[in-house]
C-alpha positions as CSV (number, residue, x, y, z in Angstrom):
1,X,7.7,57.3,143.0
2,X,9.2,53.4,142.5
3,X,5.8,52.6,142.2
4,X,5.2,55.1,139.4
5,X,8.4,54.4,136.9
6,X,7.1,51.1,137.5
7,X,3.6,51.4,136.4
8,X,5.2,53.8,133.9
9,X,7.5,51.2,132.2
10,X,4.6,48.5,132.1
11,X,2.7,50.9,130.1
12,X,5.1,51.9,128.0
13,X,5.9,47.9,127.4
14,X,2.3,47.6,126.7
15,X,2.0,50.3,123.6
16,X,5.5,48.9,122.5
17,X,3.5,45.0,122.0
18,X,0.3,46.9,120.5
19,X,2.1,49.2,118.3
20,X,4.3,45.7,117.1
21,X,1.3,43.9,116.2
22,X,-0.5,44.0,112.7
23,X,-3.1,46.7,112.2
24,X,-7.0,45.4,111.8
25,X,-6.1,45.9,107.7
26,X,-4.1,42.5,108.1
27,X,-5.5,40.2,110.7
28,X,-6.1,37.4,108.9
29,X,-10.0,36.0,109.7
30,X,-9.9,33.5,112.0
31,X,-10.8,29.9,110.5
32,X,-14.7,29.6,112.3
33,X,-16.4,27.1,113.5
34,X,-19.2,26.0,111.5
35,X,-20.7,22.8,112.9
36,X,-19.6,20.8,116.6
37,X,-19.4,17.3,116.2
38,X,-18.9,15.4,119.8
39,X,-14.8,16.3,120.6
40,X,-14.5,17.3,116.9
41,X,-15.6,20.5,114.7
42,X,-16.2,21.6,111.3
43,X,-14.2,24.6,110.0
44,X,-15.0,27.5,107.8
45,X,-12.0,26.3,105.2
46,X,-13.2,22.5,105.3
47,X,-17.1,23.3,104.4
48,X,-15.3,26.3,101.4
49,X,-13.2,23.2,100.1
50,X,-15.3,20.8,99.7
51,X,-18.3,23.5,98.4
52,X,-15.8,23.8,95.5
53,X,-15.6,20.0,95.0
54,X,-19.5,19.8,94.8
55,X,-19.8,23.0,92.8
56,X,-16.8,21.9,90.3
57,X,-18.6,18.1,89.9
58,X,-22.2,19.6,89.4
59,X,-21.1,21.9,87.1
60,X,-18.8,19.0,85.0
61,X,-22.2,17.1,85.1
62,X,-24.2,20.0,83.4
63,X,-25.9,20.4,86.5
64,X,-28.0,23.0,88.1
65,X,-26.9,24.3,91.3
66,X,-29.5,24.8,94.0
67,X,-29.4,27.9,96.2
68,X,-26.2,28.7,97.7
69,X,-28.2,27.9,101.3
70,X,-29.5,24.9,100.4
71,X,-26.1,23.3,98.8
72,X,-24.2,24.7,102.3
73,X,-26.6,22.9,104.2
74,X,-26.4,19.3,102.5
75,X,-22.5,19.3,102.1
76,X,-22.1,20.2,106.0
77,X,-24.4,17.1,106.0
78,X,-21.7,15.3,104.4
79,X,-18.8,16.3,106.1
80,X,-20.8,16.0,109.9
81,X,-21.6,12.1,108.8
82,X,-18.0,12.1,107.0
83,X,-16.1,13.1,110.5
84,X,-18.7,10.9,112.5
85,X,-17.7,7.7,110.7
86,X,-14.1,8.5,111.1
87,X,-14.4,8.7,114.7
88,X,-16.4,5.4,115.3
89,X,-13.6,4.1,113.4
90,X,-11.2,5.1,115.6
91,X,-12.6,4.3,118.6
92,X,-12.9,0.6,117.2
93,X,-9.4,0.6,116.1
94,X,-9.8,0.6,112.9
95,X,-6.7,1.5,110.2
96,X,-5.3,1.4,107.0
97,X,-1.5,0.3,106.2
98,X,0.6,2.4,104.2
99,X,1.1,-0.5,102.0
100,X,-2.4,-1.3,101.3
101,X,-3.1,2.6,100.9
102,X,-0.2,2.5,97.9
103,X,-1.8,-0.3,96.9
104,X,-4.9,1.2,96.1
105,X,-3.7,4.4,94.9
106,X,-1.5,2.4,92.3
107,X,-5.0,0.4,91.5
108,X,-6.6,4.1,90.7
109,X,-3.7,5.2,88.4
110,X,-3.5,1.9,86.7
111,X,-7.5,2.2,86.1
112,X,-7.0,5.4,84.1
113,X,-3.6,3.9,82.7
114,X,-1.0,6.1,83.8
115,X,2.2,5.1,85.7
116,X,1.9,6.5,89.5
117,X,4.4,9.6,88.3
118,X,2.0,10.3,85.5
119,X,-1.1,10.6,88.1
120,X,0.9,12.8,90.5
121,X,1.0,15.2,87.3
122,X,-2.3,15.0,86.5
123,X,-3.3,16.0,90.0
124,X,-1.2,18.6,89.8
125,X,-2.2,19.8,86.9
126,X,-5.8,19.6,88.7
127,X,-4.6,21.7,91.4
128,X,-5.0,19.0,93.7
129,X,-2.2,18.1,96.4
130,X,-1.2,14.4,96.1
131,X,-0.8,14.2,99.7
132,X,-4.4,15.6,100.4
133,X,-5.6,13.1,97.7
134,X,-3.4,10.4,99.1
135,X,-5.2,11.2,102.6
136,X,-8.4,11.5,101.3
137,X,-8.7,7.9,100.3
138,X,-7.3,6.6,103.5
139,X,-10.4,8.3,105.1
140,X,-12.8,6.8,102.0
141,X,-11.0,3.0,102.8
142,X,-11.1,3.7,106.6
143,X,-14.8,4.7,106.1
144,X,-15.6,1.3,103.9
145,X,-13.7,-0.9,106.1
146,X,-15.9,0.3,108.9
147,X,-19.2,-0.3,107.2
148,X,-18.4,-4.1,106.8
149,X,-17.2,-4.6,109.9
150,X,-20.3,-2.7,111.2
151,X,-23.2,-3.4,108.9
152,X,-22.7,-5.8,105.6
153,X,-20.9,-8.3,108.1
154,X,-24.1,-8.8,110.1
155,X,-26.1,-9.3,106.4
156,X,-27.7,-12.7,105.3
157,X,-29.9,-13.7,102.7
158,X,-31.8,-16.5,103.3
159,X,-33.1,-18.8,100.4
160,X,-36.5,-17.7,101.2
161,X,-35.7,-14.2,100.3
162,X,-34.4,-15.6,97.4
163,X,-37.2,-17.8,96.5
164,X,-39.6,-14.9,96.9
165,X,-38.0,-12.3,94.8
166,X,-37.2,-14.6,92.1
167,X,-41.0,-15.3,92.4
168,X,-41.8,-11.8,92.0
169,X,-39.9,-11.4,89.4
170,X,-41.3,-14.0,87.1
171,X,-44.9,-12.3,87.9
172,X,-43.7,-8.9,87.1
173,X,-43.6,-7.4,83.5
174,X,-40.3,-8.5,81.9
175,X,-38.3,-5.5,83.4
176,X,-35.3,-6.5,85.3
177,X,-32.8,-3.3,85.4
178,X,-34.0,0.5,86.3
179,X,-32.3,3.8,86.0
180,X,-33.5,6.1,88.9
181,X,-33.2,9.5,90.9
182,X,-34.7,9.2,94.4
183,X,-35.6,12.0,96.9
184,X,-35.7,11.2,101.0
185,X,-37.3,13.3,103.3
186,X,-35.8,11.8,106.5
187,X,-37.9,10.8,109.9
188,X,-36.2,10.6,113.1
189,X,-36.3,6.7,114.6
190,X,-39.0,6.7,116.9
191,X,-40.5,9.8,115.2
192,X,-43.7,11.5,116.8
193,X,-47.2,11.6,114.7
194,X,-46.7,15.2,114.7
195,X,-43.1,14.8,112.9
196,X,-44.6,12.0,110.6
197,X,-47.4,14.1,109.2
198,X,-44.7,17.4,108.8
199,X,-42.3,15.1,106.6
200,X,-45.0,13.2,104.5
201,X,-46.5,16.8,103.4
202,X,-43.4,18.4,102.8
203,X,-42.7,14.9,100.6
204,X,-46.4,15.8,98.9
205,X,-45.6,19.4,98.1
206,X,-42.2,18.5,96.2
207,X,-44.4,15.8,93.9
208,X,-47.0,18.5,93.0
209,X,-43.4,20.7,92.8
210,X,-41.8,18.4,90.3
211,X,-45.0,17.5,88.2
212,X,-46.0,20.9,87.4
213,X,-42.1,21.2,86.2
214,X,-39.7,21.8,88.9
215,X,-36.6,19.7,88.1
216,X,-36.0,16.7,89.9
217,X,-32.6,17.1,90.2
218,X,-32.6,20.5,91.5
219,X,-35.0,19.7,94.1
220,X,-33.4,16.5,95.4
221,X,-29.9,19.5,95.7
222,X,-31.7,21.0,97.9
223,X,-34.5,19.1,99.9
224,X,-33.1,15.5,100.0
225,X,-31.4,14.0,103.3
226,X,-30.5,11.2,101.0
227,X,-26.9,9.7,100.5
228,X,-27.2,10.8,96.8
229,X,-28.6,14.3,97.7
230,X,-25.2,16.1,96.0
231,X,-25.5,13.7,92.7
232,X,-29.3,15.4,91.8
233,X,-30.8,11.9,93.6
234,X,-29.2,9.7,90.6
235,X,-28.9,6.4,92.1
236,X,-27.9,4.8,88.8
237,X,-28.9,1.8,86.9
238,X,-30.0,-0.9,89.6
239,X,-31.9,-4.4,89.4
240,X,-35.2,-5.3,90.9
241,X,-33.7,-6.8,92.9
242,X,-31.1,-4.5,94.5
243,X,-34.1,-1.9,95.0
244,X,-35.8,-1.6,98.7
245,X,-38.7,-3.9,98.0
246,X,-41.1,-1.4,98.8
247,X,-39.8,0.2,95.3
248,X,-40.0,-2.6,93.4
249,X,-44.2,-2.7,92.9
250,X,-44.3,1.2,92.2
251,X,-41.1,1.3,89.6
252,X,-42.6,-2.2,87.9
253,X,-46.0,0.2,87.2
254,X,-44.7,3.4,86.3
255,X,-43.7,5.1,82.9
256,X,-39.9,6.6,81.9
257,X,-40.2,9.9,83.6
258,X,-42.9,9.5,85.7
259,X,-42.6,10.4,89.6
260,X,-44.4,8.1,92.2
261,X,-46.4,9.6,94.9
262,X,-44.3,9.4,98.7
263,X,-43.1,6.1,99.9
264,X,-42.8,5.6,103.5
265,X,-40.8,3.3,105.0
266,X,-38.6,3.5,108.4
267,X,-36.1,6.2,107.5
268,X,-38.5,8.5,106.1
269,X,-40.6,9.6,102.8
270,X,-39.4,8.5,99.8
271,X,-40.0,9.9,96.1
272,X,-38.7,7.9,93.1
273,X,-38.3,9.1,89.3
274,X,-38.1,6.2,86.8
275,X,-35.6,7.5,84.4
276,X,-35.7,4.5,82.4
277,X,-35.8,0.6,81.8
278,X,-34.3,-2.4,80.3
279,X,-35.6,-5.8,79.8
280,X,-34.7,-9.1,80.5
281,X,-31.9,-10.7,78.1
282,X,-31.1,-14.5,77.7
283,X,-28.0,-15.9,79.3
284,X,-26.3,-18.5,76.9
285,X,-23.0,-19.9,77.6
286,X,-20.7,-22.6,75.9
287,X,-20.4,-25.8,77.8
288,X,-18.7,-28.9,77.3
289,X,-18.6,-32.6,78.4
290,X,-15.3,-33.8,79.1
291,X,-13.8,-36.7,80.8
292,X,-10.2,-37.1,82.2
293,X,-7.4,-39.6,83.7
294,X,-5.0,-38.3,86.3
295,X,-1.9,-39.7,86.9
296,X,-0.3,-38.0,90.2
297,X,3.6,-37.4,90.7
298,X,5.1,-38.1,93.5
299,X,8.3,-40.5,95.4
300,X,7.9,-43.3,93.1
301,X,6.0,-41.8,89.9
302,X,8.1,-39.4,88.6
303,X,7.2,-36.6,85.6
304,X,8.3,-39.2,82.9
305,X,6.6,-42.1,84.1
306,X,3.5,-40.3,84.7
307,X,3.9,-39.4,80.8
308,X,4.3,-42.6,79.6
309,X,1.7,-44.5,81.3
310,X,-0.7,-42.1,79.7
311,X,0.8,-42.6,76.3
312,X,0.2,-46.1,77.0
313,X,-3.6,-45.5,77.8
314,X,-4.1,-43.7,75.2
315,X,-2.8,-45.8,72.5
316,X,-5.1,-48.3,74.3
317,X,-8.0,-45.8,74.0
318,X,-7.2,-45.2,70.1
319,X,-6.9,-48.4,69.9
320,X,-10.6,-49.4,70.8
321,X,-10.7,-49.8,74.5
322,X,-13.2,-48.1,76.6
323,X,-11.9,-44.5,78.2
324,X,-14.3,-45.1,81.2
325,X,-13.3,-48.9,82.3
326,X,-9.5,-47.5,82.0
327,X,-10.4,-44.1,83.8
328,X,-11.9,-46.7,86.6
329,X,-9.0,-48.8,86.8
330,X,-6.0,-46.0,86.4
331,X,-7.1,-42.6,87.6
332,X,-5.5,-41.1,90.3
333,X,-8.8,-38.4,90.5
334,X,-11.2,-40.9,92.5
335,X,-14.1,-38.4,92.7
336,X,-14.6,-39.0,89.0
337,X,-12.7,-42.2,88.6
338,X,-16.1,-43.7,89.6
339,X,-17.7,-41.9,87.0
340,X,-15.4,-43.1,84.3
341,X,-13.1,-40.2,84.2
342,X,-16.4,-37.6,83.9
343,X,-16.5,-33.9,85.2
344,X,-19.7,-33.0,84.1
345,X,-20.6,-30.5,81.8
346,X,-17.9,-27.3,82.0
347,X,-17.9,-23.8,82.0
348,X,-15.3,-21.6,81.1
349,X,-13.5,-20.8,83.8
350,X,-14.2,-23.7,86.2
351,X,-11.3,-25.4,85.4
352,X,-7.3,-24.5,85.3
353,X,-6.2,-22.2,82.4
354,X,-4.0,-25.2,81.1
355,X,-7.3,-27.7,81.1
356,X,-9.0,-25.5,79.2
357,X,-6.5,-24.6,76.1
358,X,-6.0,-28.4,75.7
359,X,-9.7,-29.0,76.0
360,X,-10.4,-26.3,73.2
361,X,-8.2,-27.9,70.9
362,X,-9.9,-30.9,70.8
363,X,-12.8,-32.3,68.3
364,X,-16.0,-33.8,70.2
365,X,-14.7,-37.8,70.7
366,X,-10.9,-37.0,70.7
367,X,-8.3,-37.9,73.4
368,X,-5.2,-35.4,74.0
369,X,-1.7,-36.1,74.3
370,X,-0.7,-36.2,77.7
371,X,-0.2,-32.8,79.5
372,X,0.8,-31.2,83.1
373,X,-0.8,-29.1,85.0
374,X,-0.8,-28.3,88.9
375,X,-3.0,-31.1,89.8
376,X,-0.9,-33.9,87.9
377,X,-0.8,-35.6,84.4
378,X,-3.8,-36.0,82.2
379,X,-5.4,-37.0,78.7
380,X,-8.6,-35.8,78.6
381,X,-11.9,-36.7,76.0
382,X,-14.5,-34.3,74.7
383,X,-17.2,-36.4,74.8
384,X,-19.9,-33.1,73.7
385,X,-20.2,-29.5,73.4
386,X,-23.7,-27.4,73.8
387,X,-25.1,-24.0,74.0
388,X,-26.5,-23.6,77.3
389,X,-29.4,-21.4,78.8
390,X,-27.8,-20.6,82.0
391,X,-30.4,-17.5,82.7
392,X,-31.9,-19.1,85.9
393,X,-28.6,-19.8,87.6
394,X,-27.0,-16.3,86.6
395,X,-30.4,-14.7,87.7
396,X,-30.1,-16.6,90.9
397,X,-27.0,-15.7,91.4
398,X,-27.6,-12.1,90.7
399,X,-30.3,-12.2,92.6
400,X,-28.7,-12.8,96.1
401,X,-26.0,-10.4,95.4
402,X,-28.7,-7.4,94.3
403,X,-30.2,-8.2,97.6
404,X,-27.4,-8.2,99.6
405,X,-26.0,-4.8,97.9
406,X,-30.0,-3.5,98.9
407,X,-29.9,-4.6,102.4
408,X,-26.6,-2.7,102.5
409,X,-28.0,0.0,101.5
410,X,-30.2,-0.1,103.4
411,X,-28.8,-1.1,106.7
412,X,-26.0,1.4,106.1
413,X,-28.5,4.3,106.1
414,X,-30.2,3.6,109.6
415,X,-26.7,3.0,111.1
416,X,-25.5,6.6,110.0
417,X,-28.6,7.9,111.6
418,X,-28.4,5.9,114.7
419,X,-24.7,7.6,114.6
420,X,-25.8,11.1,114.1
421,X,-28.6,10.6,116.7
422,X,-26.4,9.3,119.1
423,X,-24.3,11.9,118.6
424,X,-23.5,15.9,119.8
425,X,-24.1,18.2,117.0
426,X,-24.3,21.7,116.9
427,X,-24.8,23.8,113.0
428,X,-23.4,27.0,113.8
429,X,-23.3,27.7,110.0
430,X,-26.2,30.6,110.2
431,X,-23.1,32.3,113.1
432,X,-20.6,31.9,110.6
């Protein structure tokens, strides 16, 4: 009988705790899993948000949106690469400080010219929580940091690579900038004949797709494994020289519009859309040949005796003395003493702010008054001004940047695959 009342009273606790609990009307659905990522997972609520996001931006853009399948499936992409960065980062130790993270937050408001208060509003207003924003670019500046310690650390450009795309260039047809949209269908690293010949068709089909009118856009929504997949495949305006080299031949060739046949190269099949073109421009900057004395401060030459010596010099100069023999013989700058006070042609900007407004001021053969700046006392001559062609050093220039921003590119793309490939990943989004 004890044993009864007791099993009696536990049953009875037992529909007391069910009849407490909601009904099935209000359970709440449980958050599910959609994708595994090693230790970490993607959630139901994460994939929804950040659909919006894409669906809101596409849809500000005038954008088509691709099926609802096909847009699930490449910002899971996104978020699985997004989460395996983040980790990596961690395990390397890799952070961002609260003050640089104000920092740049305070750069972003001050971009769009509002005060900090002001931007708060105008997320607000966006229905966007500050402190989700706020953590949102700590992941993007975590995420960035990573990618130079990782990949644009290890980049070089030799001056042979240099040599040979500025080569090319001169041999190519004048164009130097190129707007385009850019379809991958991605290969695994070490891929199998079998997997090679499945990718390179399916890259085939979308051309014949796109040239009997599918939109290029659309497609590269739903079929690209690019980085540029959610933005229709618009890489923007780029120079010859930032493009992957195997590019730069097909693009030089082809007409605004036109869609090259697939380009294979180690991450996969490749189809590009030349949106459009622009031509090279001439690069003509103001120069001018100036020559200075320097007079240094210090123990024994004070501000004022630094001022009148010059005075002195100068009347001396005025007076029909040579600006180079006293230069020799007085100037405290001995890298251009022995040049008779000459830096060389200038450029704005290559010399102190203070320099510069003095050396404006002045007609070609005239000799300031004495002035200060961080480096000491001077007088200074225009000796001659010029319009300079300064194409070839500003293409040069551009040049080895272009080609580091390409090898970026595309060193940052194999090193997210080696991540993903290295990595456990399970799509359960059909299960949820």
């Amino acid at each position: 009988m004890k044993i009864c009342r007791l099993v009696g009273s536990f049953l009875l606790l037992i529909v007391l705790l069910i009849s407490a609990l909601p009904t099935v009307a209000e359970v709440e659905p449980i958050d599910r899993i959609v994708a595994i990522v090693d230790e970490d997972v993607v959630v139901r609520s994460e994939l929804d948000a950040e659909l919006r996001r894409v669906v809101a931006a596409l849809r500000q853009r005038g954008a088509p949106l691709p099926p609802q399948q096909s847009l699930e499936r490449q910002v899971l992409e996104r978020l699985i690469l997004h989460k395996l960065q983040l980790a990596k980062a961690a395990k390397l130790g890799i952070s961002i400080s609260e003050d640089v993270l104000a920092q740049t937050i305070g750069d972003i408001a001050r971009e769009n010219k509002l005060t900090l208060s002001e931007f708060r509003r105008v997320l607000q207003e966006e229905g966007i929580s500050f402190t989700a924003y706020r953590e949102n670019i700590r992941e993007e500046l975590i995420i960035r940091q990573l990618l130079e310690r990782e990949v644009l650390k290890q980049i070089r450009v030799t001056d042979q690579e240099l040599q040979a795309v500025t080569a090319r260039k001169s041999n190519l047809t004048g164009r130097t900038d190129y707007h385009l949209q850019h379809i991958l269908i991605a290969t695994p690293e070490g891929a199998s004949s079998d997997q090679l010949e499945k990718a390179r068709n399916r890259a085939q089909q979308l051309v014949t797709e796109i040239r009997q009118g599918r939109d290029f856009a659309s497609a590269a929504l739903a079929e690209s494994d690019g980085q540029q997949a959610l933005e229709g495949g618009d890489l923007g305006w780029r120079s010859g020289s930032q493009l992957p080299t195997i590019f730069v031949d097909q693009v030089d060739k082809m007409q605004k519009g036109e869609v090259s046949d697939p380009i294979q190269s180690a991450s996969g099949y490749h189809l590009i859309k030349l949106v459009d073109f622009k031509g090279g421009e001439r690069h003509i900057i103001d120069q001018t040949l100036v020559r200075h004395i320097l007079i240094n401060t210090n123990e024994v030459t004070s501000n004022e005796d630094a001022r009148t010596r010059l005075e002195q010099l100068r009347q001396r100069i005025t007076g029909g003395e040579a600006f180079d023999a006293l230069a020799r013989s007085h100037s405290d700058d001995k890298g251009s003493a022995i040049k008779g006070g000459e830096l060389g042609w200038v450029t704005q900007g290559d010399l102190v702010p203070r320099f510069e407004n003095e050396m404006a001021q002045l007609a070609i053969g005239q000799v300031s008054q004495p002035f200060q700046t961080d480096f000491g006392w001077h007088i200074i001559q225009v000796m001659d001004r010029r319009k300079h062609d300064n194409t070839e050093d500003v293409m040069k220039a551009e040049i080895r940047s272009a080609i580091r921003k390409r090898k970026f590119a595309e060193e940052s793309e194999l090193y997210l695959r080696r991540l993903k490939d290295e990595a456990y990943i399970v799509s359960l989004l059909n299960d949820a």
